[in-house]
C-alpha positions as CSV (number, residue, x, y, z in Angstrom):
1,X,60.7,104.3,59.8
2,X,62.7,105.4,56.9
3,X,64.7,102.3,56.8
4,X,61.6,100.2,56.5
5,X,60.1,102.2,53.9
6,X,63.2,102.0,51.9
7,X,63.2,98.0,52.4
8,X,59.7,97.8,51.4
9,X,60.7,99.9,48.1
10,X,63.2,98.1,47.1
11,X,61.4,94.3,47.6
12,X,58.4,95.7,46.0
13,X,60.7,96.8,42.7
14,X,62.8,93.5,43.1
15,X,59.5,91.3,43.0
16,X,57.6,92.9,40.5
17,X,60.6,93.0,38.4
18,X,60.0,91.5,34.2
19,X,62.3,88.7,34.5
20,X,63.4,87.6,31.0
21,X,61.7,84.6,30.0
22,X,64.1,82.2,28.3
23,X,63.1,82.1,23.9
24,X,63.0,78.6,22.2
25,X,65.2,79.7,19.0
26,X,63.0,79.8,15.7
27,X,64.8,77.3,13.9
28,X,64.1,74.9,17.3
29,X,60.0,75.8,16.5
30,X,60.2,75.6,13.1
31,X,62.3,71.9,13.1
32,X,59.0,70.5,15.9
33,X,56.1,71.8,13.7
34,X,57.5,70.2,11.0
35,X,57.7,66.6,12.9
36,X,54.5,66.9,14.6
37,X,53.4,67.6,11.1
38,X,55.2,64.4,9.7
39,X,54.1,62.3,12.5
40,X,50.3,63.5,11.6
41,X,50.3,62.8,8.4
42,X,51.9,59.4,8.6
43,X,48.9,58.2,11.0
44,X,46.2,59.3,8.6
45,X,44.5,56.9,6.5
46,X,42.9,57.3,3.3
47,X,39.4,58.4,3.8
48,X,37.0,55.5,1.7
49,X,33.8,57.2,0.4
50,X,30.8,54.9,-1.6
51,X,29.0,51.9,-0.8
52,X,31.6,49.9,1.5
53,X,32.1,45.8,2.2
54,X,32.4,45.2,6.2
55,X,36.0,43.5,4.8
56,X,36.9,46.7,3.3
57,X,36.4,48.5,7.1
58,X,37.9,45.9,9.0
59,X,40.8,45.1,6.7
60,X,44.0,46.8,6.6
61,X,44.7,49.8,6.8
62,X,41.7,49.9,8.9
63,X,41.9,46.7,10.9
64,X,44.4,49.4,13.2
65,X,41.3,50.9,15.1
66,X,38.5,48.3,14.1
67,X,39.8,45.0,15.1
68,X,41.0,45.8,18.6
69,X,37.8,47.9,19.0
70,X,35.7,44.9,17.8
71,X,37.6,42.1,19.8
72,X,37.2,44.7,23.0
73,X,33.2,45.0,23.3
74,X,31.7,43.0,25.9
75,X,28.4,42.4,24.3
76,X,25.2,42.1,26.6
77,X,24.5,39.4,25.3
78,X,20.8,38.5,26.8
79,X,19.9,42.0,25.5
80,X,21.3,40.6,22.0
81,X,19.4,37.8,22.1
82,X,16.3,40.0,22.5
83,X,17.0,41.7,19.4
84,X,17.6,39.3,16.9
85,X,14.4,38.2,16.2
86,X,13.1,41.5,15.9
87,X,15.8,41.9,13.1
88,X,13.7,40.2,11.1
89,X,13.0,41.7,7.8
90,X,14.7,45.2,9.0
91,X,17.3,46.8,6.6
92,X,20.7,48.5,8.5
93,X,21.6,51.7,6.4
94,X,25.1,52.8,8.6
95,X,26.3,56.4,7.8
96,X,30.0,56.6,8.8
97,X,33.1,58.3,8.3
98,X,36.5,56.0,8.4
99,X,37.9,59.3,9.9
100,X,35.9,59.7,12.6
101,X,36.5,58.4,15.9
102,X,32.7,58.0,16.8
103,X,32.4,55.6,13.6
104,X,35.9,53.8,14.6
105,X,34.1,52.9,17.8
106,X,30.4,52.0,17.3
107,X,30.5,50.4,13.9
108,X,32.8,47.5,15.4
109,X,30.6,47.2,18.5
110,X,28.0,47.2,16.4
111,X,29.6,44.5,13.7
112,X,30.6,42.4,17.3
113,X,26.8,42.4,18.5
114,X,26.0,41.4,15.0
115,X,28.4,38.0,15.1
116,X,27.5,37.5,18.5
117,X,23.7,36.9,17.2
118,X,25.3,34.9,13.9
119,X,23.5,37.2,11.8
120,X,24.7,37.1,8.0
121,X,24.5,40.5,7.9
122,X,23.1,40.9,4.4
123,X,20.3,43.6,4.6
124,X,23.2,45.5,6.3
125,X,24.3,48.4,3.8
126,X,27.9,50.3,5.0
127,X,27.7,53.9,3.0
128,X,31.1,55.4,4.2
129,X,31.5,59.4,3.8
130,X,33.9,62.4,3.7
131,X,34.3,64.9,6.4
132,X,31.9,66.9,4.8
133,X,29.3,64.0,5.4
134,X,29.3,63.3,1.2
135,X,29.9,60.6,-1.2
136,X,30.7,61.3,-4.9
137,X,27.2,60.1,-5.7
138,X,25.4,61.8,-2.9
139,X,24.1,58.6,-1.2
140,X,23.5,60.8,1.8
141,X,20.8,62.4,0.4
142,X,17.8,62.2,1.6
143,X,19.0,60.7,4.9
144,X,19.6,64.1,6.7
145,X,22.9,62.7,8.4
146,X,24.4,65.3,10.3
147,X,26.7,63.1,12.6
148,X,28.5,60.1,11.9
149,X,27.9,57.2,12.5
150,X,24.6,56.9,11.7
151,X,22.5,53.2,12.0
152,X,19.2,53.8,10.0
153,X,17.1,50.9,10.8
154,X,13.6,50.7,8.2
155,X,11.5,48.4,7.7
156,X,9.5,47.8,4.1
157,X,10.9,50.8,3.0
158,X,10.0,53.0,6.2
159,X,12.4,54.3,8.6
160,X,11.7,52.9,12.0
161,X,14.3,55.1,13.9
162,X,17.8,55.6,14.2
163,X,20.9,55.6,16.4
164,X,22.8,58.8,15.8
165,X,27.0,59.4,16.6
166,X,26.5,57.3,19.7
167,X,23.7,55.3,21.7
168,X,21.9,57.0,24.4
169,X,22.3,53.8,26.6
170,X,24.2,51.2,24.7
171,X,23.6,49.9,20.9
172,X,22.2,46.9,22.3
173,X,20.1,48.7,24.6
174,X,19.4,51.1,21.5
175,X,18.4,48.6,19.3
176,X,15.8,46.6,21.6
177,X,14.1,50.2,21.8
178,X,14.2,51.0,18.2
179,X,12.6,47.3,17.0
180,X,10.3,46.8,19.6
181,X,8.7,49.9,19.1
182,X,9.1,52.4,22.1
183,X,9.6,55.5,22.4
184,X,13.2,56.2,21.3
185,X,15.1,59.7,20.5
186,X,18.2,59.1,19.7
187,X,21.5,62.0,21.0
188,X,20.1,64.8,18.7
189,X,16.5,64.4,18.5
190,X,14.4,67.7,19.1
């Protein structure tokens, strides 16, 4: 009995011994910081703030995330074809941030459905912010945008609705709702 106490000692100390875990050396930490740093910084584009041309989005250095995004988006497009003519006299204000991945994503989608229906695109307005959601001549005011992107769609001068950071179904989807009049909330309505 003695014996097996005394084995069950010793495994007990053996397995709950603190192994020593092996130390990456400082200089090692300090040398990958630095180049995930580097690597970060190389990837970042300059932010645009303003009043913004679709060429000035879709060119380069931009044309990295907005062309393949654009060429990518399989338009619906008998949905599309619904909501051109309620397009009609109806004013696009789009909030967005060139830095933000939500923007990077909808605003070629959206720029695709707007080809698709040949649209000119001239009562289309691109207001491009910071990360603080700001442009040096506070264009944002008044608009309450809390997310980017943000599609305002008015009408004579009255908001009809808006699609906020994302659609709830799909922009085209979003769109027929908005323009035709039903009941839409868009992600963060109360």
């Amino acid at each position: 009995m003695k014996k097996v106490l005394y084995i069950l000692l010793v495994t007990a100390f053996v397995a709950c011994k603190d192994e020593k875990k092996p130390t990456i050396p400082a200089e090692t930490v300090v040398a990958t910081e630095s180049i995930s740093t580097e690597v970060a910084e190389e990837e970042k584009l300059p932010i645009l703030t303003g009043v913004q041309t679709r060429k000035a989005i879709s060119d380069a250095p931009y044309d990295s995330w907005f062309a393949p995004t654009y060429s990518t988006y399989p338009v619906a497009k008998e949905i599309a074809e619904n909501v051109k003519p309620l397009l009609k006299d109806v004013q696009v204000k789009i909030f967005m941030g060139t830095w933000c991945e939500d923007s990077q994503r909808e605003v070629p989608h959206f720029f695709r459905i707007i080809d698709i229906m040949k649209l000119d695109g001239k009562d289309i307005e691109i207001i491009t912010v910071d990360e603080d959601k700001m442009t040096p001549d506070h264009l944002e005011d008044g608009f309450n945008i809390t997310n980017v992107p943000t599609f305002i769609f008015s009408k004579e001068g009255k908001e009809l609705n808006r699609i906020v950071e994302s659609p709830v179904e799909s922009l085209e989807k979003d769109m027929l709702s908005i323009l035709s009049g039903e009941d839409y909330k868009h992600t963060y309505a109360e």
